[in-house]
Every structure is written in C-alpha cells, then in structure tokens.
C-alpha positions as CSV (number, residue, x, y, z in Angstrom):
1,X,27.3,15.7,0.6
2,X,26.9,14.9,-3.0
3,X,27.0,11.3,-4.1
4,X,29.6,11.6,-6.1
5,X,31.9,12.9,-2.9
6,X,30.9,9.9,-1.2
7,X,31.8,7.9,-4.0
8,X,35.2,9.5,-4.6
9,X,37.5,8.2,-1.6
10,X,36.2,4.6,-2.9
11,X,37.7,5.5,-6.6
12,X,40.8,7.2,-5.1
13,X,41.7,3.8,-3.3
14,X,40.8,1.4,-6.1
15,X,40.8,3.6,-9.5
16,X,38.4,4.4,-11.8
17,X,38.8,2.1,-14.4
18,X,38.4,-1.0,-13.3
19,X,34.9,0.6,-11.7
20,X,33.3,1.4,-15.1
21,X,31.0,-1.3,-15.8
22,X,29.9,-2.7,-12.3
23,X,26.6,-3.5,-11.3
24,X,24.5,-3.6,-8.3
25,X,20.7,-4.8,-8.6
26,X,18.6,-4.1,-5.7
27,X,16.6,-7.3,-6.0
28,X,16.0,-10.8,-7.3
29,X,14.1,-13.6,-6.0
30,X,16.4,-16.4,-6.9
31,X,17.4,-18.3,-3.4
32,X,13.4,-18.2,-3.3
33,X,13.4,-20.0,-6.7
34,X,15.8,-22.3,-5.9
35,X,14.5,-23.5,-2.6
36,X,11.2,-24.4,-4.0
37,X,12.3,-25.6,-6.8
38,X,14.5,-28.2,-4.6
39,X,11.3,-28.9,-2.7
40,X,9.4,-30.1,-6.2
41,X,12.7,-32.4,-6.7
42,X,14.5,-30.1,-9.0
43,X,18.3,-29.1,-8.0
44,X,20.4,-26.7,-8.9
45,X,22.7,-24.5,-7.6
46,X,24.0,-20.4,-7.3
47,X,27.0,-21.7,-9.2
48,X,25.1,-22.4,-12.1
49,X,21.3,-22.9,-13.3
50,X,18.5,-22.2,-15.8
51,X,17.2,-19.6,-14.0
52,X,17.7,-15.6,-14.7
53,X,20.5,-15.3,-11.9
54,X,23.9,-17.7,-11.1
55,X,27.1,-16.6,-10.5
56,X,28.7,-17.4,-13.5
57,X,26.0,-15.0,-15.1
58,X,27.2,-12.4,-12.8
59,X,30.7,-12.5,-13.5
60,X,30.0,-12.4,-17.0
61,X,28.1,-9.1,-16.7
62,X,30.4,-8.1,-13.9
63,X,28.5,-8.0,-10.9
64,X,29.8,-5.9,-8.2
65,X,26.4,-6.4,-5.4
66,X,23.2,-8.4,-5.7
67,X,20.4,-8.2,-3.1
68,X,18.8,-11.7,-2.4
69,X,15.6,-11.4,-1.3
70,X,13.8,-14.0,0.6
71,X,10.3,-13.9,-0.4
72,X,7.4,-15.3,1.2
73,X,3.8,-15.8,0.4
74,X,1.9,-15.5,3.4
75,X,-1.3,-17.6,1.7
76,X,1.1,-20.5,1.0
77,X,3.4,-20.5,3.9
78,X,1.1,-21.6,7.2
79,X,4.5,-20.3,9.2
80,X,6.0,-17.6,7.0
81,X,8.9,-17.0,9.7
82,X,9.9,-20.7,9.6
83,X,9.8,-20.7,6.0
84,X,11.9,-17.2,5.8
85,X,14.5,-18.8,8.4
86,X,14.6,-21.8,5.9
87,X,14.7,-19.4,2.8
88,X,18.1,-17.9,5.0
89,X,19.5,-21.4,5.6
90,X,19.0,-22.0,2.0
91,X,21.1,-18.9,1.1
92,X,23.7,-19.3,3.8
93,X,24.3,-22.6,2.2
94,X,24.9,-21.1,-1.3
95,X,27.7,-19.0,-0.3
96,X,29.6,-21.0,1.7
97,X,29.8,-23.5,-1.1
98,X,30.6,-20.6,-3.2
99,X,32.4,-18.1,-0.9
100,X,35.5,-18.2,-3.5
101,X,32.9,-16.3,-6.0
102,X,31.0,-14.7,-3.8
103,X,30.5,-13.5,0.2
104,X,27.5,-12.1,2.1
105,X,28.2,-8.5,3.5
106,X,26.2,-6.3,6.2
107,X,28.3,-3.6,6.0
108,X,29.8,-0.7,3.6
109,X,33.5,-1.5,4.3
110,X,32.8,-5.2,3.7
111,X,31.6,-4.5,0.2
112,X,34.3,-2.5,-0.5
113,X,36.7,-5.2,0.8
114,X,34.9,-8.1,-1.6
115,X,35.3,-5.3,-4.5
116,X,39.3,-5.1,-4.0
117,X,39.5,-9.4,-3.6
118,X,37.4,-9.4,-6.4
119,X,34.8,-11.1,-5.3
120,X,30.9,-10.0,-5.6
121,X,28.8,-9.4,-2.6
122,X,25.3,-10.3,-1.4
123,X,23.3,-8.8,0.1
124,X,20.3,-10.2,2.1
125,X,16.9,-8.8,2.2
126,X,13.0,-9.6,3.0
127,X,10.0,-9.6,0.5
128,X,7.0,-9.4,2.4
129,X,7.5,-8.0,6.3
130,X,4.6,-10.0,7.3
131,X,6.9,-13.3,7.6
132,X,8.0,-11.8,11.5
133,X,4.3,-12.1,12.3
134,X,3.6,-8.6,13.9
135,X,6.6,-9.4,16.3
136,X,9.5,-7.2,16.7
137,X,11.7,-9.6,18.1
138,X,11.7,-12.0,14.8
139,X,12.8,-8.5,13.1
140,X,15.5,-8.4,15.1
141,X,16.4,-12.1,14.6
142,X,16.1,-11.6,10.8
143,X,19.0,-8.6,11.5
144,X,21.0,-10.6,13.6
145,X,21.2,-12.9,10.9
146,X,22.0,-11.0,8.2
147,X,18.9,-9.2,6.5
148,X,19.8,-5.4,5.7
149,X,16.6,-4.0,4.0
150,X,13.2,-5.3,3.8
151,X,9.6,-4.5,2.3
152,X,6.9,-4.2,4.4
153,X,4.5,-5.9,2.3
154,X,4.3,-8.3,-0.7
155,X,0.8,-8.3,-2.0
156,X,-1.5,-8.6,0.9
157,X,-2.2,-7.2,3.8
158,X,-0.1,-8.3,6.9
159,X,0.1,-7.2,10.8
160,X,2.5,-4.2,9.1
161,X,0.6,-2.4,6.2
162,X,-1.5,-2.7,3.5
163,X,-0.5,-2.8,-0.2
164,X,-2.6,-0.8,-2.7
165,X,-5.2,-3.3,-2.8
166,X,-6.8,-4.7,-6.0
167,X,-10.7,-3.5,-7.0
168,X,-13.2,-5.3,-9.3
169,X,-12.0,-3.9,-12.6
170,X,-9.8,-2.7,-14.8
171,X,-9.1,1.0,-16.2
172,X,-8.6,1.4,-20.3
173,X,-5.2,0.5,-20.0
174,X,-6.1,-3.3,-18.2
175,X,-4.4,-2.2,-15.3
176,X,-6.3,-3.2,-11.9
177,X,-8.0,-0.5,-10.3
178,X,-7.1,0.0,-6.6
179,X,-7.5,1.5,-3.2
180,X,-4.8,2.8,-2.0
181,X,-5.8,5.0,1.2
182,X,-5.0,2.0,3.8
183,X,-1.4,2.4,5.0
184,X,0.6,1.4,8.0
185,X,-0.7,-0.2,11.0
186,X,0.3,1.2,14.6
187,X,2.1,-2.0,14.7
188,X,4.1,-1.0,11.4
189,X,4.8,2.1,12.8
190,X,7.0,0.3,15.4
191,X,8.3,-1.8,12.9
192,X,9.7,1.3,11.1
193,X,11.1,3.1,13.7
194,X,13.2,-0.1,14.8
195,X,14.4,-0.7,11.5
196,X,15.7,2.5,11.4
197,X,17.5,2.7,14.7
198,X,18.9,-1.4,13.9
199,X,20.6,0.3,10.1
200,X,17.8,-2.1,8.5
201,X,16.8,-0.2,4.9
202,X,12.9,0.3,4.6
203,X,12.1,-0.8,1.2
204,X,8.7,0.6,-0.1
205,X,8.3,-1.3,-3.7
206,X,4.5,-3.1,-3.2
207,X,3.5,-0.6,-0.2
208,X,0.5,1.2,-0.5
209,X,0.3,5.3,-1.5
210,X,-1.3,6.2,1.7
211,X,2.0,3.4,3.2
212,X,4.4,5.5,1.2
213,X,3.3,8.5,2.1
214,X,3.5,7.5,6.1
215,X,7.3,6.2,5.2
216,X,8.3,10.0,4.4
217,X,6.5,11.5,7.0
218,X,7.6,9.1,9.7
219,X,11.0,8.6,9.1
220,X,14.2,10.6,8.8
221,X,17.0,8.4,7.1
222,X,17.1,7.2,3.0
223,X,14.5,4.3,2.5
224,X,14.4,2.7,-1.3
225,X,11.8,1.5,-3.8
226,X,14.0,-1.1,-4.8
227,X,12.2,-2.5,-7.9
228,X,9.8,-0.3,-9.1
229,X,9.4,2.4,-11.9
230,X,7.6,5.4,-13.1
231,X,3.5,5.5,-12.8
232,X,3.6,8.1,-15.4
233,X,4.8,5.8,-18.2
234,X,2.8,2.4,-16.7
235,X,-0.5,3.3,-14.4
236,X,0.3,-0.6,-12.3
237,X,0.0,0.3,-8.9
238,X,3.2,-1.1,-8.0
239,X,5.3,2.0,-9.9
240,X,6.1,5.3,-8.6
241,X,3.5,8.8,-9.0
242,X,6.1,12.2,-10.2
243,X,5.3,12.8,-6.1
244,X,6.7,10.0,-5.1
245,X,9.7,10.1,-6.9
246,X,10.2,13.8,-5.8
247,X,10.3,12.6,-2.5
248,X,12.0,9.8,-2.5
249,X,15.5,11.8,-4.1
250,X,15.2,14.9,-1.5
251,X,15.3,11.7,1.2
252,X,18.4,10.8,-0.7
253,X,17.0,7.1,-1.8
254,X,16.7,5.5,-5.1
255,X,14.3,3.5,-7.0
256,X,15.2,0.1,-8.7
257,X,14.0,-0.3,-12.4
258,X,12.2,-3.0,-12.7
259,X,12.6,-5.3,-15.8
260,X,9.2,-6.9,-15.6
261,X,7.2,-5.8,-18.9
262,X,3.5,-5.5,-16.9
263,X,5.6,-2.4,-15.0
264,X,7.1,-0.7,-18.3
265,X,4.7,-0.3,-20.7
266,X,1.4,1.7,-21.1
267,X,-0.8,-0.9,-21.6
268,X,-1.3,-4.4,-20.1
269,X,1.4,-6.0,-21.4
270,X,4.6,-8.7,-20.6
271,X,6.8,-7.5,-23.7
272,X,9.9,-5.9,-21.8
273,X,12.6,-4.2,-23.9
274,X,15.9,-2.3,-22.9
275,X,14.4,0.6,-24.6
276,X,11.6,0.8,-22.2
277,X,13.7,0.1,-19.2
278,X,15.9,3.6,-20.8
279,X,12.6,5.5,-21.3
280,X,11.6,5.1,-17.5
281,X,15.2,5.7,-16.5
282,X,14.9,8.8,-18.5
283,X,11.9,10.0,-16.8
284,X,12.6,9.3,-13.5
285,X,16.1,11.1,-14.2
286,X,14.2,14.1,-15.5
287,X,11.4,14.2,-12.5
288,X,14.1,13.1,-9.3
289,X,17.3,14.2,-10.9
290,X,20.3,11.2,-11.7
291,X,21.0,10.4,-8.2
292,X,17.9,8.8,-7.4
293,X,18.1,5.6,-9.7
294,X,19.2,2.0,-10.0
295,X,18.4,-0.8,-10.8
296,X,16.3,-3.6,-9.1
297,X,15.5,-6.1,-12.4
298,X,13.5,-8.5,-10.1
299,X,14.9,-11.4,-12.0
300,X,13.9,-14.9,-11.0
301,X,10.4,-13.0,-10.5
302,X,9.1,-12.2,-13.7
303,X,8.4,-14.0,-16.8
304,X,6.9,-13.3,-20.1
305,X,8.9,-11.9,-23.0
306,X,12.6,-10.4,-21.9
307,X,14.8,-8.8,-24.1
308,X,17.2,-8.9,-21.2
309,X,16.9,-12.6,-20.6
310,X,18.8,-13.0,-18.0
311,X,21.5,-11.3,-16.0
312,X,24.1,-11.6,-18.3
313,X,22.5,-9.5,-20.5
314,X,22.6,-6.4,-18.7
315,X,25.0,-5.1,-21.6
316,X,21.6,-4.4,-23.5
317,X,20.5,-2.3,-21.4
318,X,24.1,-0.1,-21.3
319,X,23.6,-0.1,-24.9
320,X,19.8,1.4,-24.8
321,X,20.8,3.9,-21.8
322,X,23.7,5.5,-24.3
323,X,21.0,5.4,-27.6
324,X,18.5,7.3,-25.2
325,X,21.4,10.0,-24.8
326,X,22.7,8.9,-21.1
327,X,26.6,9.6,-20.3
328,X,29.2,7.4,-19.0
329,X,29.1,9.1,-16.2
330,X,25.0,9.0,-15.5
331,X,25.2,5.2,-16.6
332,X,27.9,4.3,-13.8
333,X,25.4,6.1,-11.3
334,X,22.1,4.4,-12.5
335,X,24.5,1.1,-12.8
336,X,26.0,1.1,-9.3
337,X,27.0,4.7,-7.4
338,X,23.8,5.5,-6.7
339,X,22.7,2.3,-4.7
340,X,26.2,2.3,-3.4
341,X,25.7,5.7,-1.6
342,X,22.8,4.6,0.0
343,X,25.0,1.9,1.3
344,X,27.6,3.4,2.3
345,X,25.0,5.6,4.5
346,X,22.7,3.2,5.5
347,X,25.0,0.2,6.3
C-alpha cells in the first residue's frame, strides 16, 4: 500500500483543502527546556514563551502534530528515570492547562479525531533510551504512560547502544571523526524487540552505524530517524549515509530534517537557511524517493544562526521547497503525509 492510499480515506472524510498546509515535526526538545528553565527560577508556559516552540506559534504555522521529546542527559541526571517521569509530569501538566489548544494522543484515530475538533496533537517521545536504566519494565512504564517512539541513545553510551562515538580530531571539514563499529548491546536487543511488539516507534537519530545497521537487520516494522539529514551534503555523524537512507524507505520510515545549521552544511558551521534545509530534502527525495521524508526541526535544541527562527516560521521553508522545484503535492508529504503514514501504521 502506497502512502498516498493510506492517506486518502483521511482526505475523503475531512477534504482536501483544509489539509494543505499542516504540519507535523517529529521532534523538539521544548517541555525539556521548560522544566529546567523552571528549575533555574524562570517560568513560562506551552501557551506562550521565548523559546522556538508554544502553541500560539503553532497555530500560527498551523500545526497539525508535534512530538515532545523528553530528553535526558545521563551525565547530569544522577537518576535519569526519575528525572524523565518528572520531564512527563511536566508535560502532562502543560496540556491539561491547555487541552482547549491542544491534547496528547497514542493512537492514529485520536489524531485524526483532534484534526476534525481542531485542535493539535502531541505526541510523547524519549531522547536518550538510557533514562529506563537497562530495565525493561521502566520501558514499559514509560508506554503506559504515554511515550510512542523513543531513541536509543543521546550522545553516550548507555546499557542499550552506543552512539558513533567522538575521536581525537577533526577531518578537513571540522567535523569530529568517529568510531562507529560499536552498536547494540544484547540488552538493546531486547529493548527492541519489546518496543516493537508494545507499537513503541524505534527512533535511530544519534544511534551509531554499526546500531543502525542492527535496527534493519533485527527488526521487521517502520522505525524513523526523526531529526536527522543527509551525510552526503554534511559528513556530522549524526546524518544519514545514501545506504541508510535506501534502507530506511524500503522499511517504509522517514527521516526528520533537521534545522540545526552544524547538520546542513559542508563545513563546520551554525548558519542554517531554508535553502539548505530544501537542498537536503532534495537529496534525500532523489536517493529514498518522496515518501521517506519529514520533518524533525529539533527546535528548542539548537541555537546559532536560524533563518527559521522559530516555529512560526515554517512558511520559509514552504517557500524554499517550491524555489528548489518541489510540488504541492511532494510538499504536503515532506510537510505531514509522510510522518502521518507511519502513524497510522505504527500507532
């Protein structure tokens, strides 16, 4: 089944139209960047902040699903599955003081139902596996309580998998040079099977090659990169080889494209334009084919200078996919049908 069959009893019932603009980004780190600002004293809210993602932002750029991730750094947090059940709390909070706006969903049909009320949905995921402490019944807590997708690494190693770890160095382009033939741990092994019998998506943005690589063999369902790009056009690490992206759209997955300017560009760099963004897009179009992207902007992440500022934004990067020669049509996918397919499978 095509994606765009999957996607057509959801236009018949609701029209296209009113679908041709919506958005759904795989991941941002806001609740993350709320809580700790609230624990240095600063408040603010999903209703409304500073910061690269609130809801009025959303609405503004008509925001149809954003992923929350709760992200944990295992060399700050002493207890990183305390912390992540706080992170939860934290987010739990937010929408029921905003469930008028905007209402958590673990399931296809429930996104579908927030799109017909009008109302955006959010999704909750994990950034950095190693918060359940090598124990398979915290992952199964973390589902019970909401969490739909997870990574199974941030940046270090963990009782899970390694991440393509950092060597002394740097090649002529500044990025890090790195190892990247430590993958999954017989523990992580067992992580992934249960996460795919539980409906839990395997994300594999900051997973090592040799972890990628066990991910495809391993499993048999979609799993997602959900914000990284193309290796070809930026050597970091954390982007996808022309191999990996082969594989990850015969799985039927997508890869997010990240905003982050030390991801898009061929040098060293934290400049981040929508032209960029459109050039990976292209790429990873031409090398996987237009069902296996979307977007994952990893706002509330990254810093340094961003054309697309914040969410509300996102019309700059609409405007750079149709200069780079992108249809309607292939814009709606990369925008929302795409992620939404995985969804409607996965969830």
């Amino acid at each position: 089944m095509t994606g765009s069959e999957i996607i057509c009893p959801f236009l018949s019932l609701y029209g296209r139209k009113e679908m041709e603009m919506k958005i759904i980004d795989m991941h941002c780190d806001t609740i993350s960047k709320l809580w700790e600002d609230r624990r240095s004293g600063t408040l603010q809210q999903l209703a409304a902040n500073s910061l690269q993602v609130d809801i009025g932002k959303m609405k503004k750029a008509d925001y149809m699903l954003q992923n929350f991730a709760m992200y944990i750094d295992l060399k700050k947090d002493l207890d990183p599955f305390a912390y992540v059940c706080s992170l939860m709390d934290a987010f739990y909070d937010e929408m029921e003081r905003n469930k008028n706006d905007i209402r958590v969903v673990k399931t296809y049909e429930e996104i579908m139902d927030n799109e017909h009320r009008g109302i955006i949905s959010a999704l909750l995921t994990i950034e950095e596996g190693g918060c359940c402490k090598g124990k398979l019944e915290n992952l199964e807590k973390l589902y019970e309580r909401g969490a739909r997708m997870m990574t199974l690494t941030w940046n270090y190693s963990n009782e899970l998998a390694n991440p393509n770890f950092p060597q002394n160095g740097t090649d002529g382009n500044g990025f890090p040079l790195f190892d990247n033939t430590k993958g999954l741990t017989k523990t992580g092994f067992a992580f992934v099977q249960r996460m795919e019998e539980l409906g839990m998506i395997i994300d594999v943005s900051h997973l090592s090659d040799a972890g990628f690589w066990e991910i495809a063999d391993c499993t048999k369902k979609p799993f997602v990169a959900s914000h990284s790009n193309a290796r070809a056009l930026c050597g970091h690490p954390r982007n996808l080889t022309d191999d990996m992206i082969r594989v990850l759209a015969e799985r039927g997955g997508v890869t997010g494209l990240n905003y982050y300017g030390c991801f898009l560009n061929e040098r060293m760099n934290t400049a981040s334009t929508a032209a960029r963004i459109a050039e990976h897009a292209r790429y990873i179009v031409n090398i996987g084919g237009i069902e296996c992207l979307g977007l994952g902007s990893d706002f509330d992440g990254i810093d340094g200078d961003l054309e697309i500022a914040d969410c509300a934004q996102m019309y700059k990067l609409f405007d750079a996919f149709e200069a780079a020669g992108f249809s309607q049509d292939a814009i709606d996918k990369i925008a929302y049908q795409n992620v939404l397919r995985v969804y409607q499978e996965m969830l």
